[in-house]
C-alpha positions as CSV (number, residue, x, y, z in Angstrom):
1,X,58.3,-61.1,40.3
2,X,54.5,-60.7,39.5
3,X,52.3,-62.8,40.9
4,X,49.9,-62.8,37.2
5,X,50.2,-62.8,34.1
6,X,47.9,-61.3,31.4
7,X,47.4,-62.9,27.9
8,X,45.4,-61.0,25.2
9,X,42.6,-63.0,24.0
10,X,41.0,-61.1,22.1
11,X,40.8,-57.2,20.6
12,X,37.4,-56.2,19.0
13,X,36.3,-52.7,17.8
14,X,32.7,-52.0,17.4
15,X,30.4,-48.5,16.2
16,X,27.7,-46.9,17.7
17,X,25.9,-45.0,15.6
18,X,23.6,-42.0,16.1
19,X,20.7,-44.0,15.8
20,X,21.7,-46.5,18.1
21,X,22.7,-43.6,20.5
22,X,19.6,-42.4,20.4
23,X,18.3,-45.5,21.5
24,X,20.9,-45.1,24.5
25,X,19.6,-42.5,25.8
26,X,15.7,-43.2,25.8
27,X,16.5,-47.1,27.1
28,X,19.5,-46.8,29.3
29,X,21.8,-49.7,30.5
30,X,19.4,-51.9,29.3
31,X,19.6,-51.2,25.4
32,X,23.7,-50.2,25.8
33,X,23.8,-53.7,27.3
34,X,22.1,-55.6,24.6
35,X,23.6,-53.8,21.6
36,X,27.0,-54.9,23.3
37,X,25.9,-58.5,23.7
38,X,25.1,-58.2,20.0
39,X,28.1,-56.1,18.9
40,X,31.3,-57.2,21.1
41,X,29.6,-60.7,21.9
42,X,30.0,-59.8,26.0
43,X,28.2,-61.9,28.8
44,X,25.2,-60.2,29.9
45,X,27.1,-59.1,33.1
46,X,30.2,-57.7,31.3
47,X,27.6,-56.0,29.3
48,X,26.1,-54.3,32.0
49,X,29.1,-52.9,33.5
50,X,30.3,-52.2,30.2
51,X,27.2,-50.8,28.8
52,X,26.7,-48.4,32.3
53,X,30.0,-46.8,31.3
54,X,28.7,-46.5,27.8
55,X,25.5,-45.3,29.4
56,X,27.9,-42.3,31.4
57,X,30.0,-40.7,28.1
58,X,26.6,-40.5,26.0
59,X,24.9,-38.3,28.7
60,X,28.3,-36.7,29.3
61,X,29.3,-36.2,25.4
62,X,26.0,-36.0,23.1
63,X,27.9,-37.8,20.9
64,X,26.8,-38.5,17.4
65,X,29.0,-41.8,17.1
66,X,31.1,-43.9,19.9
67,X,33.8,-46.3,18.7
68,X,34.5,-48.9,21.5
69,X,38.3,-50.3,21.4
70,X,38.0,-53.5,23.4
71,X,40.9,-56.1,24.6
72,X,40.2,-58.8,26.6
73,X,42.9,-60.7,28.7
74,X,42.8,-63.8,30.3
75,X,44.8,-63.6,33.6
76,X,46.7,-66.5,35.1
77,X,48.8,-67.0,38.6
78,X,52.2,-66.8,37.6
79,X,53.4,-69.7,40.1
80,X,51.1,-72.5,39.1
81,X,49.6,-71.2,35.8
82,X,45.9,-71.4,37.1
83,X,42.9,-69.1,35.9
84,X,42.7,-66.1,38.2
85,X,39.7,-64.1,36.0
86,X,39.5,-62.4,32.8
87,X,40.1,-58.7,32.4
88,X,38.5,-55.9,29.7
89,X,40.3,-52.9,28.7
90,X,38.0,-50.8,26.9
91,X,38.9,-47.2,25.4
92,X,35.9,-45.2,24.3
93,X,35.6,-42.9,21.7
94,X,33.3,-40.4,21.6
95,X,32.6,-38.3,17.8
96,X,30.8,-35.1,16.8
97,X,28.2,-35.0,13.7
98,X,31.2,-33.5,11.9
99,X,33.4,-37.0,12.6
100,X,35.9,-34.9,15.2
101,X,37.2,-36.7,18.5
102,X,35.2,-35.0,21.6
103,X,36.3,-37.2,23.8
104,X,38.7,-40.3,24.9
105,X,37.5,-42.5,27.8
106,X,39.6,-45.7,29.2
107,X,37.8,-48.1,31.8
108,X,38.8,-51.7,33.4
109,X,37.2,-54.2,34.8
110,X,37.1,-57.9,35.7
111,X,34.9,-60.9,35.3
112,X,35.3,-64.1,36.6
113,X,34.6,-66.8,33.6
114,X,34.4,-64.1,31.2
């Protein structure tokens, strides 16, 4: 038997435009971070991981627009029910100026509290 279970709390999509990209790039985690606190409504230090992958596929990609796919789960000990953490699973993807898909990118992480 599994020893947690996950429920989905919540799935949120949010777009980064090329302005907001360009932003990326010249301020770093910093700016990803806050446009995430803004746009996904993310603790500052889920924002930080989240925005340092962010922060990775721009540099990698150049895109000219990212859509973040974002569910959040709430994780529980099977036994006894209890909180164990909470859990993102965020799929990234990463557009050309013409609207095509350059790139898919999947990361997971937890937080404790949120």
């Amino acid at each position: 038997s599994r020893r947690q279970r996950q429920m989905c709390i919540r799935d949120s999509s949010y777009t980064i435009d090329n302005t907001a990209i360009a932003q990326i790039e010249i301020g770093g985690v910093e700016t990803a971070a806050s446009l995430l606190i803004t746009g996904l409504h993310l603790p500052g230090s889920t924002a930080v991981t989240v925005g340092s992958f962010l922060v990775s596929v721009v540099l990698a990609t150049s895109p000219s627009k990212v859509v973040i796919n974002q569910s959040l789960y709430e994780v529980h000990f099977a036994y006894d029910n209890s909180y164990y953490t909470h859990c993102y699973h965020d799929i990234l993807y990463s557009y050309d100026s013409g609207g095509h898909l350059m790139d898919t990118t999947k990361s997971y992480h937890q937080a404790v509290g949120g």
